[in-house]
C-alpha positions as CSV (number, residue, x, y, z in Angstrom):
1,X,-153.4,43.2,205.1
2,X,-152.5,45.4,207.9
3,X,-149.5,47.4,208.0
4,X,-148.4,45.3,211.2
5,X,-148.4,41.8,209.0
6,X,-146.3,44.2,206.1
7,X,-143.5,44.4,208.6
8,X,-143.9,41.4,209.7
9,X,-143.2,39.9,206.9
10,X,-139.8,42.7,206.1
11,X,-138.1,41.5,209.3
12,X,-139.2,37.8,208.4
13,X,-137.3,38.4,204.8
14,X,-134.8,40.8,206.4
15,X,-133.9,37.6,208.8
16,X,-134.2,34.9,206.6
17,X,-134.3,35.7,202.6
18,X,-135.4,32.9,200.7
19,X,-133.6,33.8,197.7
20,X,-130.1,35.1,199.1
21,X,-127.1,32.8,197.8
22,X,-125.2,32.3,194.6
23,X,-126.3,31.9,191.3
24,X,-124.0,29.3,189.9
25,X,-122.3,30.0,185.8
26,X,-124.6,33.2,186.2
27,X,-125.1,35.0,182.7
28,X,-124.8,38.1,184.4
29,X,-124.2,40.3,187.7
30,X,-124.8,43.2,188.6
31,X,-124.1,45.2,191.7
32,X,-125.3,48.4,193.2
33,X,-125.4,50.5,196.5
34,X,-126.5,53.4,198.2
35,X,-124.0,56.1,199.0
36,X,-126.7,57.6,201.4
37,X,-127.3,54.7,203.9
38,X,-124.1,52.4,202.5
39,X,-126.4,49.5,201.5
40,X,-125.1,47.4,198.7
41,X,-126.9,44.6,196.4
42,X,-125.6,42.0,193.9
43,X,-128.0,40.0,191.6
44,X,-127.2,37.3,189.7
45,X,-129.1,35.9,187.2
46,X,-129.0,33.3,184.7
47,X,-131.3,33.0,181.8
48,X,-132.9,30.3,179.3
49,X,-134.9,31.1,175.9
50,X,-135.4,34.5,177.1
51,X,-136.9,33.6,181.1
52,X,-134.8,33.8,184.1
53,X,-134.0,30.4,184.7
54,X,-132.3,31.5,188.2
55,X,-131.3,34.7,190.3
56,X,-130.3,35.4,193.7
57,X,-129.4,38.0,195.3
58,X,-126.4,39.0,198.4
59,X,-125.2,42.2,200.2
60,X,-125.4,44.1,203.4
61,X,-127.9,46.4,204.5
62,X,-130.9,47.7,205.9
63,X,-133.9,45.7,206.6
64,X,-135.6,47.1,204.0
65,X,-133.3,46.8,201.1
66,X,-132.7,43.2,201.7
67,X,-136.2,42.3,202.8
68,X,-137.7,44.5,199.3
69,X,-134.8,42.3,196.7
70,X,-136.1,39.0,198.4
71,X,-139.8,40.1,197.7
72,X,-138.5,41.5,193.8
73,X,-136.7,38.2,193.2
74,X,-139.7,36.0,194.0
75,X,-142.4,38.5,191.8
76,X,-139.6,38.2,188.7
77,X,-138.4,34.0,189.0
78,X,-139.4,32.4,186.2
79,X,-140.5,35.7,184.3
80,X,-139.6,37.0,180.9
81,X,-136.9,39.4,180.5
82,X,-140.1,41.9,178.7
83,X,-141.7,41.4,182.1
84,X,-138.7,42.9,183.9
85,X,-138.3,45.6,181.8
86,X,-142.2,46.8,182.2
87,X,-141.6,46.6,185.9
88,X,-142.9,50.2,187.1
89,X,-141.2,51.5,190.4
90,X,-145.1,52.6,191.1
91,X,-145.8,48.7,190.7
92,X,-143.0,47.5,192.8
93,X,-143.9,49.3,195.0
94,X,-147.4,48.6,195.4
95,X,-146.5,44.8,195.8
96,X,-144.6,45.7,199.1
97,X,-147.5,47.8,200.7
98,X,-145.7,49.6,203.2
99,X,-145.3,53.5,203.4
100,X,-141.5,54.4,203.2
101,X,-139.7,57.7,203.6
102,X,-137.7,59.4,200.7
103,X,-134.8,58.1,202.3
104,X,-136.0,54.2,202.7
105,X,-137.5,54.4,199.6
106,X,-133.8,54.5,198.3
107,X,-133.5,51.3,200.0
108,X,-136.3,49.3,198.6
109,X,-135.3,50.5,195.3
110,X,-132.2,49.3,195.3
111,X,-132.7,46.0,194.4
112,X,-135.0,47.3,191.2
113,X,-132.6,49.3,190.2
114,X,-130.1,46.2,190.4
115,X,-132.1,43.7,188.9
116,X,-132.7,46.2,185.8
117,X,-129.3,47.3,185.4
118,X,-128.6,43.2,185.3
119,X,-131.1,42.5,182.6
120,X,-129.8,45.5,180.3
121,X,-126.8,44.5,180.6
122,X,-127.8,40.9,179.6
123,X,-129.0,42.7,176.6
124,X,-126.3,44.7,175.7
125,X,-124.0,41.4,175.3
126,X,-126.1,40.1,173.3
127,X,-126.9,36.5,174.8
């Protein structure tokens, strides 16, 4: 794909995220931001026999932090929590495509970053 369609489809997410809402009875949330740009992510998540059964995601920010937890949320629905926790930045990166700065690479992090802190902490109670 060209790097055109690649943005296309961040403003098309940034717009309209399929998977921003609330994750009713959530088993866990976790929130995180960036001091450097201000953007700040939530993801909830609920899980069943070790799958997430549901997440979503809400928050304020750049184009390419929403845009990048939209894309996360749909590669991880319906995954294994193993599958989460093998999840390389390198690989998460490579789904999105699109060349970023050091400073919007913050951004599109920050929903990785989110999402793992969410399933370790999942872990850590024990459920």
């Amino acid at each position: 794909m060209s790097l055109e369609i690649y943005q296309e489809q961040i403003i098309e997410r940034y717009r309209n995220p399929a998977n921003f809402g609330i994750v009713k009875d959530a088993d866990v949330i976790s929130k995180d931001y960036n001091p450097s740009c201000g953007d700040a992510i939530e993801i909830q998540m609920k899980f069943s026999d070790g799958r997430i059964d549901d997440v979503k995601f809400q928050g304020q920010g750049c184009a390419i932090s929403k845009s990048s937890t939209d894309i996360l949320i749909d590669l991880v629905k319906n995954k294994n929590i193993e599958f989460i926790k093998d999840l390389t930045t390198e690989s998460f990166l490579k789904t999105l495509g699109i060349e970023l700065s050091p400073l919007r690479l913050k951004c599109a992090l920050l929903g990785l970053k989110t999402l793992k802190l969410a399933v370790y902490t999942y872990l850590e109670k024990g459920m």
